[in-house]
LOKOLBA-433087 format. One record per residue (C-alpha): x, y, z. Coordinates in steps of 0.05 Angstrom, whole numbers, padded with zeros to 5 digits, always signed. Example, Ala and Ser with C-alpha at 12.3 -4.5 7.8 and 13.67 -1.06 7.14 Angstrom:
+00246-00090+00156
+00273-00021+00143
//
This chain:
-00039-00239+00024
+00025-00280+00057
+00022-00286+00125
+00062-00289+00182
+00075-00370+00189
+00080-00395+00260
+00160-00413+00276
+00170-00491+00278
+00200-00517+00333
+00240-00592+00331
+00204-00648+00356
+00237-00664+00417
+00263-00746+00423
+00248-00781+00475
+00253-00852+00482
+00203-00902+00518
+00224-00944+00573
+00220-01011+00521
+00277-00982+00476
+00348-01004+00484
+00401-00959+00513
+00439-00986+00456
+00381-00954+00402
+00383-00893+00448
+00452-00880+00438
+00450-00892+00365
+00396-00841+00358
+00426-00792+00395
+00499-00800+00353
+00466-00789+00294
+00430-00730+00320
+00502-00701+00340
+00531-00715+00276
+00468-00676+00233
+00501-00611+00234
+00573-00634+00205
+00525-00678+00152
+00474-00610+00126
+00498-00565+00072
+00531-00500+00085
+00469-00459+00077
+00420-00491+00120
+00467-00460+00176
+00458-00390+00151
+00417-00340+00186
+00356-00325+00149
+00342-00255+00129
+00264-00235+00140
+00247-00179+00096
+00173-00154+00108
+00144-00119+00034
+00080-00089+00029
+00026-00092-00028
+00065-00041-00082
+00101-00035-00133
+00167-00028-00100
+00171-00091-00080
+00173-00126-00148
+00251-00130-00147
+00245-00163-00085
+00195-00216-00102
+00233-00227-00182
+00294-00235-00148
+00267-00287-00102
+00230-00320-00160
+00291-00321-00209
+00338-00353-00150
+00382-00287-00144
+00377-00288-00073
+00415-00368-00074
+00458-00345-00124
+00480-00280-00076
+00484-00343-00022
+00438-00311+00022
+00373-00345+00050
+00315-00308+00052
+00239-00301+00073
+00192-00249+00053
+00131-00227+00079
+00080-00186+00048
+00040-00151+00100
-00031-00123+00084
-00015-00065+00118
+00033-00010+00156
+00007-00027+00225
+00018-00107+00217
+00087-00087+00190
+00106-00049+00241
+00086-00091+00297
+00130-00143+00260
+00183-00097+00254
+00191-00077+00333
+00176-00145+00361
+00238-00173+00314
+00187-00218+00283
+00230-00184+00211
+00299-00166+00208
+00281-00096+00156
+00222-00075+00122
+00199-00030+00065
+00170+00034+00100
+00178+00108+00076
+00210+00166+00116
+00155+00190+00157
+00147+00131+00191
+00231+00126+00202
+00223+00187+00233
+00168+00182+00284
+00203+00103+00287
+00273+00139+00308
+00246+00194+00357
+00215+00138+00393
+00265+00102+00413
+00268+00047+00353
+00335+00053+00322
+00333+00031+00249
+00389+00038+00190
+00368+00057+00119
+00399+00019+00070
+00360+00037+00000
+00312+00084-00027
+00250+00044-00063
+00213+00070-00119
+00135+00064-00116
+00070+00097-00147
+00014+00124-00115
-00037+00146-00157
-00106+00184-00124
-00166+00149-00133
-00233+00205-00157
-00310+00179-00137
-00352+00175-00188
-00393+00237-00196
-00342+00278-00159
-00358+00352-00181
-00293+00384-00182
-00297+00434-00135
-00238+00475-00090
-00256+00423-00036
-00238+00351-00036
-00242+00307+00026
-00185+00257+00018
-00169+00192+00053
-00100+00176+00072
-00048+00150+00133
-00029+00204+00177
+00040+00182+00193
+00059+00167+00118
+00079+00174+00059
+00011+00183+00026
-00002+00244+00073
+00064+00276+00045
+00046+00267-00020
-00024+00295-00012
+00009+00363+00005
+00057+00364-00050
+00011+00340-00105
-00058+00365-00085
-00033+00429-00057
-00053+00491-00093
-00107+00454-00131
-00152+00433-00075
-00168+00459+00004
-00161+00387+00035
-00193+00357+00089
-00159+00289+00101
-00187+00227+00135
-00137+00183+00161
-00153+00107+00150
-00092+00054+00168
-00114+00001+00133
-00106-00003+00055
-00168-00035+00035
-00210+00002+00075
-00190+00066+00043
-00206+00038-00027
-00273+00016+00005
-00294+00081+00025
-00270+00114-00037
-00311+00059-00073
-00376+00075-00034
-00367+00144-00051
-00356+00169+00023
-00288+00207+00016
-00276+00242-00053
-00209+00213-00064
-00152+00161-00033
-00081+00162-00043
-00065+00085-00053
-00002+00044-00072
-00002+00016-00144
-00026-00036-00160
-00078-00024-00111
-00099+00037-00140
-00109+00001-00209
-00153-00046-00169
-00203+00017-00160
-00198+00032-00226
-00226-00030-00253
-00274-00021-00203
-00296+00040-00237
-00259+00088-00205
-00219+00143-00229
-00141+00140-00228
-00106+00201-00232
-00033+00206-00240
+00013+00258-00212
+00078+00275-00227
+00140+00257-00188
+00180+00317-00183
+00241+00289-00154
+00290+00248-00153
+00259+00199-00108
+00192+00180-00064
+00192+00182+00009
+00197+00100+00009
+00259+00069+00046
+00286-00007+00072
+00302-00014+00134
+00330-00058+00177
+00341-00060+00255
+00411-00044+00289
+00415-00123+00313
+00395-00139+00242
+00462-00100+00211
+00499-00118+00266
+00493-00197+00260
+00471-00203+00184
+00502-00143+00150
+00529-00188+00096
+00468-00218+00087
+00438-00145+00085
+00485-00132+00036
+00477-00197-00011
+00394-00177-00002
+00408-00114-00050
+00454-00151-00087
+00403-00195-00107
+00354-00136-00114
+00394-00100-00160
+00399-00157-00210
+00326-00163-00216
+00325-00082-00222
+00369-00093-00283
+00315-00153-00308
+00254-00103-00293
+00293-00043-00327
+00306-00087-00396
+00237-00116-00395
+00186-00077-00343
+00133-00129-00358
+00172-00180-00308
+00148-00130-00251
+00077-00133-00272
+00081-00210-00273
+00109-00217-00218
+00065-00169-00179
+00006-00201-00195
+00025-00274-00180
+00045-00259-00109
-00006-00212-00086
-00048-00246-00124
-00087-00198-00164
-00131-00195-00215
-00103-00209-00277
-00132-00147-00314
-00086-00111-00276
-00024-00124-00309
-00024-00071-00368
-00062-00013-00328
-00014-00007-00269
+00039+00053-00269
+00110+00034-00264
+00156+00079-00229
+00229+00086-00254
+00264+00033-00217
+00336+00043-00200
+00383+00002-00157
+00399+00010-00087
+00412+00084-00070
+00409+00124-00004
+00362+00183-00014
+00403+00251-00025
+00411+00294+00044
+00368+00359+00008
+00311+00305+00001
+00317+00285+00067
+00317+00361+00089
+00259+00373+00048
+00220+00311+00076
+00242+00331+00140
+00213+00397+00134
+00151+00369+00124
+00147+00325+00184
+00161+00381+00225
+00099+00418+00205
+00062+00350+00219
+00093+00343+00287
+00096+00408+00312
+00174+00405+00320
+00235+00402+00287
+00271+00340+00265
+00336+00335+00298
+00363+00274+00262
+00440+00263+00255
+00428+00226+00180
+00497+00207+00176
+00476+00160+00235
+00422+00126+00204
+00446+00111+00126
+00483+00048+00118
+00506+00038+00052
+00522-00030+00046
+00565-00040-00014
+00619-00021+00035
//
């Protein structure tokens, strides 16, 4: 996967002793003059956007392929992070400007201290991953992030059909690991992750979505918005033309997808799609409904003023 790359500092001039004062000075004009010489855009702020390794982020990474992004005149740099923990340490030390996370996370994000503005629901997929052998009983132990969205959807999906007992792993591959090694019965993974398993001989099922949306959000800080809200705003500009590309022909996602995280190949035509729709700020009942949730998780009600934290950027 991407990785963070190291900032690049300017080599720093300094003349030896045997130069001219004359050479100096001519250096150092032309040094001054750089600036009025560069083109408009290599003076714009650069937007970091951290993805992860799902399918939401394919409108993101076509949009940055097909040059939507230039053509919005925004600059931008994304980062595909291997996991929620790397993001988020990203995230709070401003090493990104926003981030694709989900509303559990926003949540325990905002309580703490770490004021963040939602500017779009994603879409994504997260199939559960079955061992092999697995005998179907009323009991399932089931691997998952605590503080997540694939611990929400573990209660709305598996609910009713299984008694859970969950295992909380962080880091994405090592949930497929230990779902592969048969030592948790299932894992709720991100497509195309989940298809990975599959070809590993896994079992993929499918669960449907029954609303309007999936706890998945983008984020970006309060000194983000507040110094690069048109560049926020040109971001989902550019987003929402490659959602129109991916809506007329879905098979750009699954290109896309696996050229930058750099998949296997055979996973193309077994991933699931979700529905993806331009940018949209998730409704205020799913929000009370997701909220609802977290307050069983927390042990206390979530207090949130919403209207604080949605910024709808087309404004």
């Amino acid at each position: 996967m991407p990785a963070v790359l190291p900032v690049r500092y300017g080599t720093v001039f300094s003349p030896s002793k045997s130069r001219s004062g004359r050479s100096f000075r001519l250096a150092a004009a032309v040094f001054l003059l750089l600036p009025a010489v560069l083109p408009l855009s290599a003076a714009s702020p650069v937007l970091k956007v951290g993805l992860m390794p799902a399918v939401d982020s394919a409108p993101a990474l076509l949009a940055e392929k097909l040059g939507y992004f230039d053509r919005e005149g925004v600059s931008v740099e994304l980062v595909v992070f291997p996991n929620a923990t790397e993001r988020q340490v990203a995230l709070q030390a401003g090493a990104v400007d926003g981030a694709m996370t989900d509303l559990v996370a926003f949540v325990y994000n905002v309580q703490g201290g770490f004021d963040l503005r939602i500017t779009s629901s994603t879409d994504g997929s997260f199939p559960f991953l079955v061992r092999p052998g697995f005998p179907e009983t009323r009991k399932a132990t089931v691997a998952m992030m605590e503080v997540s969205v694939s611990n929400y959807l573990a209660d709305a999906w598996l609910a009713g059909r299984y008694e859970v007992e969950k295992v909380f792993i962080t880091d994405i591959p090592a949930r497929l690991e230990m779902i592969k090694r048969g030592k948790v019965d299932m894992a709720c993974l991100p497509e195309p992750i989940a298809s990975m398993g599959q070809l590993a001989g896994l079992e993929k099922r499918v669960f449907e979505n029954k609303d309007d949306f999936y706890p998945d959000v983008m984020v970006f800080t309060v000194p983000a918005v507040s110094a690069k809200r048109d560049a926020v705003a040109a971001y989902h500009r550019a987003v929402d033309r490659a959602v129109a590309d991916i809506r007329a022909d879905p098979a750009l996602a699954r290109g896309v997808l696996v050229e930058r995280l750099r998949l296997d190949p055979r996973v193309r035509d077994i991933m699931v799609l979700p529905e993806y729709r331009p940018t949209r700020l998730p409704s205020r009942e799913y929000l009370a409904k997701v909220s609802g949730w977290i307050a069983g998780l927390q042990g206390k009600a979530v207090t949130l003023d919403w209207g604080r934290y949605l910024l709808d950027t087309s404004r």
